[in-house]
C-alpha positions in Angstrom: -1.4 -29.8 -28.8 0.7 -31.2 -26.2 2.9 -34.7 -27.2 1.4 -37.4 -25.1 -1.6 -35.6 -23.7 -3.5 -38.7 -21.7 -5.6 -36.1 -19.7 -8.5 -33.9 -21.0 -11.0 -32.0 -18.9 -13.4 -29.4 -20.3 -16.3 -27.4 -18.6 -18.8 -26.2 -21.3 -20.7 -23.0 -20.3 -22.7 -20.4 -21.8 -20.5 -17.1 -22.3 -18.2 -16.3 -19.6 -17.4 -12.2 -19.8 -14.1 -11.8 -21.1 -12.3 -10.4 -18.9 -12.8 -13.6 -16.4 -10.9 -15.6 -18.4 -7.3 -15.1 -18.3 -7.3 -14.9 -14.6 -9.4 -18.1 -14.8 -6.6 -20.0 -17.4 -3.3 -19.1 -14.5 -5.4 -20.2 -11.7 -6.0 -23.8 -13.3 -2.5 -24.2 -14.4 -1.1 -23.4 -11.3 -4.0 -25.5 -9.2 -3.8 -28.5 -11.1 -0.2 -28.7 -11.3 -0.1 -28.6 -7.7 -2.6 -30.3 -6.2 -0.8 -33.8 -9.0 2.2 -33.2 -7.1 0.6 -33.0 -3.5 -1.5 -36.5 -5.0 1.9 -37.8 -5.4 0.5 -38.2 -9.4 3.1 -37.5 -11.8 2.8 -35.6 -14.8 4.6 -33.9 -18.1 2.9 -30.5 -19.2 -0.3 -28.9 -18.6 -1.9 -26.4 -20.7 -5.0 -24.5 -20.0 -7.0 -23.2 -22.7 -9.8 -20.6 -22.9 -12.9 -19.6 -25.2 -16.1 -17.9 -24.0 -17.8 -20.9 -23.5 -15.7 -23.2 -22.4 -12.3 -23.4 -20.0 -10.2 -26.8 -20.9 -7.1 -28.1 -19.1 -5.1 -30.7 -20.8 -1.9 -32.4 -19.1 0.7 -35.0 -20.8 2.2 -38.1 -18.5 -0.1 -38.1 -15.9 0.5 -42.0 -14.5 -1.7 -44.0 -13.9 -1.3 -44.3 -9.8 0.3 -42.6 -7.1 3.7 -43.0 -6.5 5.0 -45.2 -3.6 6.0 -43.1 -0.9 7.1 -43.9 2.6 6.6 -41.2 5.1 8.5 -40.6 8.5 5.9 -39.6 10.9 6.8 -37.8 14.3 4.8 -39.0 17.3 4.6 -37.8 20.6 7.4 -37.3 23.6 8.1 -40.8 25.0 7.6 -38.6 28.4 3.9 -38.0 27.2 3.5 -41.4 25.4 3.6 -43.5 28.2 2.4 -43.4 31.6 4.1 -44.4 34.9 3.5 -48.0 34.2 5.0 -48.2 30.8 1.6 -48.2 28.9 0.6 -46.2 26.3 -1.3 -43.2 27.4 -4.2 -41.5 25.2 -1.6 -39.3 23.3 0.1 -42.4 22.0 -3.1 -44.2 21.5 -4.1 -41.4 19.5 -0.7 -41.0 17.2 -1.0 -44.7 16.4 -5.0 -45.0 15.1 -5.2 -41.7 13.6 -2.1 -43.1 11.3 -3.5 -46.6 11.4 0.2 -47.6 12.6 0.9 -50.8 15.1 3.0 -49.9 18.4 5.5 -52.4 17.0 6.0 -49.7 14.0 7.5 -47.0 16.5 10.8 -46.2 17.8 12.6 -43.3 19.9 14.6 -40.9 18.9 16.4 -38.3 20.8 16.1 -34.8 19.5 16.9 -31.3 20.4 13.4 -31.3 22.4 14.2 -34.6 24.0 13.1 -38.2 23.2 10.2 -38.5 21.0 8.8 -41.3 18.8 8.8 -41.9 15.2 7.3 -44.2 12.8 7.8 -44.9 9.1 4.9 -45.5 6.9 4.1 -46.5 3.4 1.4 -44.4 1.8 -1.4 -46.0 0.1 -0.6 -45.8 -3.9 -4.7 -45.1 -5.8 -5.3 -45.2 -9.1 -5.2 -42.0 -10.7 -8.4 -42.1 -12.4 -10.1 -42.0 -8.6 -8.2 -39.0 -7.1 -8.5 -36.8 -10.7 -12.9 -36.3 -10.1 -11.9 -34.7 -6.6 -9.2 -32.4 -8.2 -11.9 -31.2 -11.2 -14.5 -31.0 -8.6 -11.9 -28.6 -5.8 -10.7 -26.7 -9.1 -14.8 -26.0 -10.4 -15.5 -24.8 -6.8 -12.3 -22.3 -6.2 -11.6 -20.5 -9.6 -11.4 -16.8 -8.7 -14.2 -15.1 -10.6 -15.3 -11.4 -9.9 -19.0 -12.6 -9.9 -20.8 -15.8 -9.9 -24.5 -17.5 -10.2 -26.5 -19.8 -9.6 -29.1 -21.3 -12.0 -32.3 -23.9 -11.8 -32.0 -25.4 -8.1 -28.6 -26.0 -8.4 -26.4 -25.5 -5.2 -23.3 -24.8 -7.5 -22.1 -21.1 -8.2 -20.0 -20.2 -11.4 -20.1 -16.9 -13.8 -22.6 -18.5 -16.4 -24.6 -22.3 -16.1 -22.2 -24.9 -16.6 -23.7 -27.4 -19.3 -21.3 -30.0 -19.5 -18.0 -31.6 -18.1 -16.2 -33.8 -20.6 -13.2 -35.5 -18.7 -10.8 -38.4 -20.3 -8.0 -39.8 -18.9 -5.9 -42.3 -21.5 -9.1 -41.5 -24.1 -11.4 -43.2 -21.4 -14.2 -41.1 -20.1 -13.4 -40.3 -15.9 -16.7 -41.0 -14.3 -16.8 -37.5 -12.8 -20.5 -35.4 -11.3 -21.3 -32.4 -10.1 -25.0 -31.2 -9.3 -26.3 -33.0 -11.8 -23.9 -32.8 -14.5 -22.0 -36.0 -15.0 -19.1 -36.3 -17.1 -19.0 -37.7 -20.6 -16.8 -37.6 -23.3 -19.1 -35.2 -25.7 -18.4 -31.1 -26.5 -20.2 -28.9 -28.0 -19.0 -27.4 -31.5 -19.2 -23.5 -32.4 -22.8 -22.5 -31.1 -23.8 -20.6 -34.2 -22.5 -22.5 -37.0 -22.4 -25.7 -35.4 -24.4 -26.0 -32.8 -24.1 -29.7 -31.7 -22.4 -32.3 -29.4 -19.4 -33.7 -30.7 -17.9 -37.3 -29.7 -14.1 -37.2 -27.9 -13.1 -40.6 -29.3 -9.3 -39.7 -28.1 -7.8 -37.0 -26.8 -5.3 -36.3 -29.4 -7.9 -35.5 -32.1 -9.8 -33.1 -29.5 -8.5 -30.0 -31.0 -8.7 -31.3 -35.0 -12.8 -32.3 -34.0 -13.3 -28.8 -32.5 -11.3 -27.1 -35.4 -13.3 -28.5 -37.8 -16.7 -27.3 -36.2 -15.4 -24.1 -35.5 -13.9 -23.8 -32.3 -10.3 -22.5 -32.4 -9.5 -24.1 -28.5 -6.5 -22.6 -28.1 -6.6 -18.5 -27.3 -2.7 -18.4 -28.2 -3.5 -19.5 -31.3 -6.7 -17.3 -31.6 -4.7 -14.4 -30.3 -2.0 -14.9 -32.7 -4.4 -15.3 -36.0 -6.5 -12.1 -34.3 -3.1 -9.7 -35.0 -2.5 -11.4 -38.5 -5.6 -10.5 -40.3 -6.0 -7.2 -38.6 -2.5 -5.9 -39.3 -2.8 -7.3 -42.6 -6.5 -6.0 -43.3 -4.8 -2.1 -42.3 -2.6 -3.1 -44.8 -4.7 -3.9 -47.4 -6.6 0.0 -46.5 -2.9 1.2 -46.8 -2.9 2.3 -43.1 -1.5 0.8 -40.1 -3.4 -0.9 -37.4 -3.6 1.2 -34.0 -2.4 -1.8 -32.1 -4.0 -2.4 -28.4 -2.4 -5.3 -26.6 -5.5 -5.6 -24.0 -7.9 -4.7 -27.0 -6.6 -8.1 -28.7 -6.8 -9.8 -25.4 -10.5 -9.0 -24.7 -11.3 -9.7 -28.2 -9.2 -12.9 -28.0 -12.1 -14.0 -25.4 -15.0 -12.9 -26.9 -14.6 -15.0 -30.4 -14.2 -19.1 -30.7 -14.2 -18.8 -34.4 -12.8 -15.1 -35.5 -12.9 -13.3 -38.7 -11.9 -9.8 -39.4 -14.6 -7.7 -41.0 -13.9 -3.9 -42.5 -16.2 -1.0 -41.5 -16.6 2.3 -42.5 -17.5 6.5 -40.7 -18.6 9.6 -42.6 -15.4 11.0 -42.6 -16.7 14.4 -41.2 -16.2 12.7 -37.8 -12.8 13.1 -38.2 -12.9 16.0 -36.9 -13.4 14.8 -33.3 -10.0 14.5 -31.7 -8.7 11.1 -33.0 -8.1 9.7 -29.5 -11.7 10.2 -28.7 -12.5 8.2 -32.0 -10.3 5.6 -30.7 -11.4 5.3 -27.1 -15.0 5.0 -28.2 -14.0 2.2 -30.6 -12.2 0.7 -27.8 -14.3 1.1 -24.6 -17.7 0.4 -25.7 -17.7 -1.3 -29.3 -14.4 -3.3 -28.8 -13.2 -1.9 -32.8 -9.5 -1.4 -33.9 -8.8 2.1 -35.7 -6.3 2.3 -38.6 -4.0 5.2 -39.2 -2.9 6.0 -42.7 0.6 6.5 -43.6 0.6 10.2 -42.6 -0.6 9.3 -39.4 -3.9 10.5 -39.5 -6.7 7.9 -38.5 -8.5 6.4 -42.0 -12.6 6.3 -41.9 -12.3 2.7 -41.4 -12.7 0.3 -38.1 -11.9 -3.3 -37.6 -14.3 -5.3 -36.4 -13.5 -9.3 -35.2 -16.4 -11.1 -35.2 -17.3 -14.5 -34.6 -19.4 -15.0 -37.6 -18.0 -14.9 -41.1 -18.5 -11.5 -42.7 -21.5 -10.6 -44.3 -23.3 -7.3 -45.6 -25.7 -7.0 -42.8 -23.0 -7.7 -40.1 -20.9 -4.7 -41.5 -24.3 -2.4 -41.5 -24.6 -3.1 -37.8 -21.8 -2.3 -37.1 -21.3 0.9 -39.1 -25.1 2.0 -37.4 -24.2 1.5 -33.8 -20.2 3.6 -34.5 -22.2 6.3 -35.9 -24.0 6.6 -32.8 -21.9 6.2 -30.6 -19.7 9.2 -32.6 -22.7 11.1 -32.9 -22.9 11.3 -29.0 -18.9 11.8 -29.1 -19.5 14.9 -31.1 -22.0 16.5 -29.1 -19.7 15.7 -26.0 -16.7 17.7 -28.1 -18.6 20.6 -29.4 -20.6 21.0 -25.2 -16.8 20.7 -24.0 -15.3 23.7 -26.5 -18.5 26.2 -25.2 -16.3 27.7 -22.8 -12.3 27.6 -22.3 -10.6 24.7 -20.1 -9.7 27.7 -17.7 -12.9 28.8 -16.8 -13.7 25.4 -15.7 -11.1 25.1 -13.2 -13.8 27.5 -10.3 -16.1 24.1 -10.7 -13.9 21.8 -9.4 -14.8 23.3 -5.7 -17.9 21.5 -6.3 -16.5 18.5 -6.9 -15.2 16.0 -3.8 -11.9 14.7 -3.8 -12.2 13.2 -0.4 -14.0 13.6 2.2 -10.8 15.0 4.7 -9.2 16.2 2.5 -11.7 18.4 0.4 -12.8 19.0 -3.1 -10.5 18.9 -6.3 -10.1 22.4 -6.4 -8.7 21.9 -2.7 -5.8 19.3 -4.4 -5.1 21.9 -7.0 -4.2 24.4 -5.0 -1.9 21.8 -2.5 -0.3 20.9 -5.8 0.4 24.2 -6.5 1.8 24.8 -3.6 4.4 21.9 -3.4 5.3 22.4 -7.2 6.0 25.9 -6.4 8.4 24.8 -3.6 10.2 22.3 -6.2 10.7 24.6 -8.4 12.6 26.9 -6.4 14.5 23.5 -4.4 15.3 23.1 -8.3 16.4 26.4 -9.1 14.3 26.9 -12.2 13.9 30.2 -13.6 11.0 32.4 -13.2 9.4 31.6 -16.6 9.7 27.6 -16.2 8.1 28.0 -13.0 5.3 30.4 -14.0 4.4 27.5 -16.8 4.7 25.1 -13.7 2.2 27.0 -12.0 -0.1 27.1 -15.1 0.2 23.2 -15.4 -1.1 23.0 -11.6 -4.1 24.7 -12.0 -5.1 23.4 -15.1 -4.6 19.8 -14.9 -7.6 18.7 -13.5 -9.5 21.1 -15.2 -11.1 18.5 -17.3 -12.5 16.6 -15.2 -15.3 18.4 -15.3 -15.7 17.7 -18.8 -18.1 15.9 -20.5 -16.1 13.6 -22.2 -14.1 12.5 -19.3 -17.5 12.4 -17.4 -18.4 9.8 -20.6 -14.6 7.9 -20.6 -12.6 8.1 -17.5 -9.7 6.9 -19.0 -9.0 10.2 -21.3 -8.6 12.3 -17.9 -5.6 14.4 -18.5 -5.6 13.4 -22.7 -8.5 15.9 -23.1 -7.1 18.8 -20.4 -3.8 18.5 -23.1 -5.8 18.8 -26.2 -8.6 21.3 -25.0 -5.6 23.5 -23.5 -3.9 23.1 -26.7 -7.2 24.4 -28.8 -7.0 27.2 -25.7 -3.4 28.5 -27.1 -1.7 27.3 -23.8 1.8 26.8 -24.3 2.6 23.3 -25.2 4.9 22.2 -22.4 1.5 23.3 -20.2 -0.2 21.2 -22.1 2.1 18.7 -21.9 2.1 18.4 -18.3 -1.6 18.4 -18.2 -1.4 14.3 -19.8 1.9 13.7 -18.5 1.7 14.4 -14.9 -0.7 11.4 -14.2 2.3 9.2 -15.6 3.6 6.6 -14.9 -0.4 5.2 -15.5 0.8 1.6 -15.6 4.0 -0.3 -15.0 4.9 -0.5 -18.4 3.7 3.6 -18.9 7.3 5.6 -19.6 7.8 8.6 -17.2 7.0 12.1 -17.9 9.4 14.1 -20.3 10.2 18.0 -19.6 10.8 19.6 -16.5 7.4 21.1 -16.3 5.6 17.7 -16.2 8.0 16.2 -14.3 7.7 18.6 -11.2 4.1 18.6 -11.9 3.8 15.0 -11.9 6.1 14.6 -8.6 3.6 17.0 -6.8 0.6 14.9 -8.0 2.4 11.8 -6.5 3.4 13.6 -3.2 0.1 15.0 -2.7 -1.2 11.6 -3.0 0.9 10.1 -0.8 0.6 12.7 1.9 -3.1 12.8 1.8 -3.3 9.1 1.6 -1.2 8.9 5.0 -3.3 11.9 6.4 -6.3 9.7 5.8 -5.4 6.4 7.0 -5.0 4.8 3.6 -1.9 3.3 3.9 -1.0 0.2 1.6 -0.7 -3.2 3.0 0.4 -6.0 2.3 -0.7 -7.0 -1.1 -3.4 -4.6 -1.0 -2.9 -0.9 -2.7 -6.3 0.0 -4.0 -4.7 3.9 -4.3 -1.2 2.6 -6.4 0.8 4.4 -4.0 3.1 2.1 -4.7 4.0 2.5 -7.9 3.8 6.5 -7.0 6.3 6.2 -4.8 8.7 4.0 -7.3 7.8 7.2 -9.7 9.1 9.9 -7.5 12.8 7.8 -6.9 12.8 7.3 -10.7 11.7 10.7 -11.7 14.5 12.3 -9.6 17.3 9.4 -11.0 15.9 9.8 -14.6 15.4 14.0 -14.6 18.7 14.4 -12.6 16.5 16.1 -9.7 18.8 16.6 -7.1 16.0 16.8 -4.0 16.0 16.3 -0.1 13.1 14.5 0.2 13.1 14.9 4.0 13.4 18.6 4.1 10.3 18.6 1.0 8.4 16.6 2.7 8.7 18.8 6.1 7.7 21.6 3.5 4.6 19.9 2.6 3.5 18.5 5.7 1.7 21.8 6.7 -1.0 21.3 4.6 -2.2 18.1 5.7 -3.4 16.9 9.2 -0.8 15.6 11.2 2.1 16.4 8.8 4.9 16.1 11.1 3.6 12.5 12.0 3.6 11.6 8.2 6.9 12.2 7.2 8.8 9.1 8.6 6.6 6.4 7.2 6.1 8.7 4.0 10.3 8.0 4.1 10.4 4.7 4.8 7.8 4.1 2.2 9.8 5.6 -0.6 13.0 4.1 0.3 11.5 0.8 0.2 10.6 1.6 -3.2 14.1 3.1 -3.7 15.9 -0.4 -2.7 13.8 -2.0 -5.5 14.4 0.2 -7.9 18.7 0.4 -7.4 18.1 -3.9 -7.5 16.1 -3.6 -10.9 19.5 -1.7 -11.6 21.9 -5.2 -10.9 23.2 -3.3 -7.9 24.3 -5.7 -4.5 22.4 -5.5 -1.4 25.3 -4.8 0.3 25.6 -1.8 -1.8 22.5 -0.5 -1.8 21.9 -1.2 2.2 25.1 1.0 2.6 23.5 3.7 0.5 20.2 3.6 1.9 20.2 3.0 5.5 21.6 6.2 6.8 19.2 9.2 7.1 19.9 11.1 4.2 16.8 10.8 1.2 18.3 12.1 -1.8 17.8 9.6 -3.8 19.5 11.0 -7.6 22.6 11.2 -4.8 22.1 7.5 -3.2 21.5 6.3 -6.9 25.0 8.1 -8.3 26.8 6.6 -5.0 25.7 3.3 -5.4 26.4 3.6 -9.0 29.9 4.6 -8.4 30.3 1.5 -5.4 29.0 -0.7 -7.9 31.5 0.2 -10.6 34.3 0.5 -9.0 33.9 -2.7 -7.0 35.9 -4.8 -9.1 38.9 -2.3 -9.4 42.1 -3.8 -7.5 41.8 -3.1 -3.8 38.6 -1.2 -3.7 36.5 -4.2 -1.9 39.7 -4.6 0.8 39.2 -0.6 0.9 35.7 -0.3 1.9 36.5 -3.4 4.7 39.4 -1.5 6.3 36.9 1.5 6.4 34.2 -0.9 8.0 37.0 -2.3 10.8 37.7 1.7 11.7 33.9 2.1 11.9 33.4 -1.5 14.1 35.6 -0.2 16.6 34.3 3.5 17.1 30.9 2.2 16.4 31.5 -0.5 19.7 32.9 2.3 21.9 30.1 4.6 21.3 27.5 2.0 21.6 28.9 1.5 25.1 29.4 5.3 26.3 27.9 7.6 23.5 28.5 10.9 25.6 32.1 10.5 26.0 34.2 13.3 24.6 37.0 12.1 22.4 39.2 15.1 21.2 42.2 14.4 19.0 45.7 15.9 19.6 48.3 15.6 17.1 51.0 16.3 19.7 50.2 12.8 21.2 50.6 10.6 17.9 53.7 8.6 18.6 54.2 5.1 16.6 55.1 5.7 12.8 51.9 4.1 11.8 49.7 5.8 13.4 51.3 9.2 11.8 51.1 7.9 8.4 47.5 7.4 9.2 46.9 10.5 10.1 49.3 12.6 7.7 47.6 10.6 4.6 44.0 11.9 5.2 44.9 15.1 7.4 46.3 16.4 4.0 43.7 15.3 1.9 41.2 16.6 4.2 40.1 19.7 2.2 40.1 17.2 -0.7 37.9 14.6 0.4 35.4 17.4 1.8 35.5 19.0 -2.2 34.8 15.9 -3.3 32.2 14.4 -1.1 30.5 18.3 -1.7 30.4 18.3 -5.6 29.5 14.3 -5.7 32.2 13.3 -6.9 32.1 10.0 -5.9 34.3 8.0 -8.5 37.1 10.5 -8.0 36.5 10.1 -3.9 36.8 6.2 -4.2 40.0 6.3 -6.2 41.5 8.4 -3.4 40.4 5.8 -0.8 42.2 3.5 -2.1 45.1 4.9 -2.1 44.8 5.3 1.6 44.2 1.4 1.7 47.9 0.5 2.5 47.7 3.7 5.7 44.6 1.7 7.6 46.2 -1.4 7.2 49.6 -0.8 8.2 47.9 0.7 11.1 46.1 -2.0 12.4 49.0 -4.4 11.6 51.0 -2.2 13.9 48.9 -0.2 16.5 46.7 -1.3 19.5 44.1 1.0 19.3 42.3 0.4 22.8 45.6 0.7 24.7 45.9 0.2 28.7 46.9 3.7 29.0 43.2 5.6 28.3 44.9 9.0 27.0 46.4 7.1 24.0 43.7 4.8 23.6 41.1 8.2 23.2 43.5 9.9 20.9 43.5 6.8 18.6 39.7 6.9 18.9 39.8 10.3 18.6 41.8 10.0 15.2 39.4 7.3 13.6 36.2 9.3 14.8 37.8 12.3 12.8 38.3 10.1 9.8 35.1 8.5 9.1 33.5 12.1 10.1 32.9 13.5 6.6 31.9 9.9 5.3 28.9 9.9 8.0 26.2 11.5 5.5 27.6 9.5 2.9 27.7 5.4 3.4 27.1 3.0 6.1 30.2 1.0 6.2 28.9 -1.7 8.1 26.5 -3.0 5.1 29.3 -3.9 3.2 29.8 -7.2 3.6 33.3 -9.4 2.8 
């Protein structure tokens, strides 16, 4: 509870799903908080508990009033306040009622738009307990549900009816209505055990009064006891609980008062694959499996319930598992009739999209770009022929009947029926893996055969996304391209997969409508995704603007170069390195900005000062060199050689005028700085460096 809670709001309903409900708890906290400070109300803390039948938001320090503010309020031009005669004109008249301001209150001020007038006013300070019923009644309307209703003849629309609205403020009850349901300072206890309305008298014994009629308010402490008795219930089985952070989340909001009961399965239906056992638990029954020490699952569930346990509880419980494994079963044994090959001629019959064709259609583009990587890869003719195998099997299985029954195991059952097939296990590997990453916090593939599967997944998606017209934007990415597009930059960093994206791409783009058309924003897409990923890495945006913004889209490369500029930015020199680089490029970049065509050739024969040979000499023989190094990626030993060449660009500038009067020396000095910064054109922008 929080210290010095003075304000207490509840809304009592009948059971909100739980999945609403987290979404419901940030929305308050962040809406209440706000719309106090736009009140000018001030406050401490606010929490914002959850249970399925009620949503509570309780704040400490809240005053008592507004604060006292005084506002400067900008008025019209004097030009457009006043008319030839000196009077006010309607604009004026206007400023001053709708502010309820004197014209004695104004004065002019001259800003960068002219004169105009200003006033300063004092803003009315209300008592808090009158502005908080607005706030409750603005917060009940616009919580974000998925679905609402309406019940009786009531005009108001929530998820389930809303019974009651209990709202103190300093333990006194805020008068507070909303069709038809006043405020009071009653709740209602657990609605099994104890079913009844319970008094408020203060609001720091709100949580003790619910506690002891079997409410737990608070879901973090709900949560929190949740994972206690069911790791130590698998414990007392001598298993392990097969923990599922947004299985202890749902559960979290489906139980006010919850208890952790032990059920039991004939153990021949351990025979099923386990993580079919588990997803049924999961998806439709909401149990926890246990594994025992050797790993394999135990013929035990967990059930939380929001009863105490009892015999006939368990018993329901252990009917409706059987069932539901029962049907699991029959799905398994209906699956195995024929081999996961065999199904892979169905999938013609099932639509991927309407332009772009069935799955069967996707399987064979897949094939087709992972064929290309491997060969852009240089894998050998048995890594790709596995490659090949992945590809046409991996959506086999979705012609399945138990991914028709759980979505969610599309790509877990290709791996284990491919397995039971005798596939080779990196095959089968690549099957699961190469829908990965399936979440942000999902690792990446492993193995080169499900990582150049999975990268032609994510490119097909892209490219037939594109093709299609389904392009994310702004917020919106119903197709997590996305977080594809993060996958391929991190796949080819993480796997080492040295891979011209541009020149893939223009591979690919054959097979979809419009190809050639696709491959810039397909680009730009990825680098974006490419910039956020070298942040996430602590590189500077200097660094990673130089590394990114030229037209080069190899990103293992950009990553090792940025990786090499951001390590050897603090050595001595190296920062004053890269500037001296960026003046060269400034003034060759100015010149050609201003006659791009003009042909600069370089003659040795016409260096003359001292400086300008050193220049020249330094990286004339270290020419070969620098090529070598840029070649093999080399970066950190190209960066130490740069800076020895430091001390050469500067002493140059110190001492030569490179855009001389006379126009043959002031070409060759051109000339002689084009030729430098030639070989580091593919390789950083030098103007993105910043001091």
């Amino acid at each position: 509870m929080l210290q010095n809670a003075n304000f207490l709001c509840e809304i009592g309903t009948e059971e909100i799903p739980a999945a609403y409900l987290p979404p419901a708890i940030a929305f308050s906290k962040k809406f209440f908080g706000e719309r106090l400070k736009n009140e000018r109300i001030g406050f401490g803390q606010i929490e914002v508990w959850a249970t399925p039948r009620r949503l509570v938001i309780i704040a400490s320090n809240v005053s008592p009033a507004q604060s006292e503010e005084e506002v400067e309020l900008k008025g019209p031009s004097v030009k457009a306040a006043y008319d030839a005669e000196g009077k006010p004109t309607k604009a004026l008249q206007g400023f001053l009622k709708g502010n309820s301001i004197e014209e004695g209150q104004v004065v002019s001020r001259s800003t960068e738009k002219g004169e105009y007038l200003f006033a300063t006013k004092a803003l009315v300070s209300n008592k808090s307990g009158k502005i908080l019923p607005g706030i409750i009644e603005d917060l009940v309307k616009s919580l974000p549900f998925p679905k609402k209703m309406r019940w009786s003849d009531l005009k108001l629309s929530f998820p389930r009816p809303i019974a009651y609205f209990c709202v103190l403020f300093n333990d006194v009850v805020v008068p507070f209505e909303l069709s038809g349901i006043s405020s009071s300072n009653m709740v209602r206890g657990h609605y099994i055990r104890y079913n009844q309305m319970l008094e408020v008298k203060s609001i720091a014994g709100y949580q003790d009064i619910l506690r002891e009629n079997g409410v737990l308010v608070d879901h973090n402490e709900r949560r929190d006891l949740i994972r206690g008795e069911l790791e130590k219930t698998a414990g007392s089985l001598g298993g392990e609980l097969v923990f599922d952070e947004e299985l202890l989340e749902t559960v979290t909001f489906l139980a006010e008062s919850p208890f952790v009961l032990v059920c039991d399965f004939r153990r021949e239906f351990l025979s099923i694959p386990d993580i079919v056992l588990i997803t049924e638990m999961k998806e439709h029954q909401k149990y926890f499996a246990v594994r025992g020490a050797d790993g394999v699952l135990l013929p035990n569930f967990l059930v939380v319930s929001n009863n105490p346990p009892s015999a006939y509880v368990k018993a329901g419980n252990e009917r409706v598992i059987t069932a539901r494994f029962n049907d699991a079963r029959f799905f398994f044994d209906e699956d195995r009739k024929s081999k996961l090959a065999d199904k892979v001629d169905s999938l013609k019959n099932v639509l991927f999209h309407k332009e772009l064709g069935s799955i069967y259609d996707k399987v064979e583009r897949m094939r087709f770009i992972s064929a290309h990587l491997a060969g852009v890869l240089g894998l050998d003719a048995e890594i790709a022929q596995r490659i090949d195998r992945a590809a046409y099997l991996c959506k086999a299985d979705l012609n399945t009947a138990m991914v028709f029954e759980f979505t969610s195991l599309q790509g877990k059952m290709g791996r284990i029926y491919a397995l039971l097939d005798g596939e080779d296990q990196a095959v089968a590997d690549a099957i699961d893996d190469h829908y990965r990453p399936r979440s942000q916090d999902d690792p990446m593939p492993e193995g080169v055969v499900s990582r150049v599967l999975s990268l032609a997944e994510k490119l097909d998606n892209l490219l037939g996304s594109y093709s299609v017209g389904n392009i994310p934007k702004g917020s919106q990415d119903p197709y997590a391209l996305r977080r594809q597009a993060g996958a391929v930059v991190e796949m080819a960093v993480e796997g080492e997969m040295s891979i011209d994206m541009r020149a893939l791409l223009e591979h690919c783009a054959v097979k979809y409508l419009n190809g050639d058309a696709l491959i810039k924003p397909i680009l730009a897409f990825i680098g974006g995704r490419a910039n956020t990923l070298f942040a996430e890495k602590g590189f500077r945006y200097d660094v990673i603007d130089a590394c990114l913004s030229i037209d080069y889209h190899n990103y293992l490369e950009q990553f090792r170069r940025a990786h090499s500029l951001h390590e050897f930015r603090g050595r001595e020199g190296f920062s004053e390195m890269l500037l001296s680089f960026k003046r060269m490029n400034n003034i060759v970049a100015a010149f050609r900005q201003k006659q791009p065509d003009y042909r600069l050739v370089f003659k040795p024969a016409l260096v003359g000062e001292e400086a300008e040979r050193g220049l020249f000499e330094f990286f004339n023989s270290r020419g070969d060199t620098i090529s070598e190094l840029i070649r093999s990626d080399s970066y950190r030993e190209l960066f130490g050689l740069l800076i020895e060449g430091k001390s050469a660009i500067d002493t140059f500038f110190d001492e030569v005028m490179v855009m001389s009067d006379d126009i043959t020396v002031r070409d060759n000095r051109l000339a002689l700085l084009e030729t430098i910064l030639e070989p580091f054109k593919g390789l950083l922008d030098f103007t993105k460096i910043s001091e």
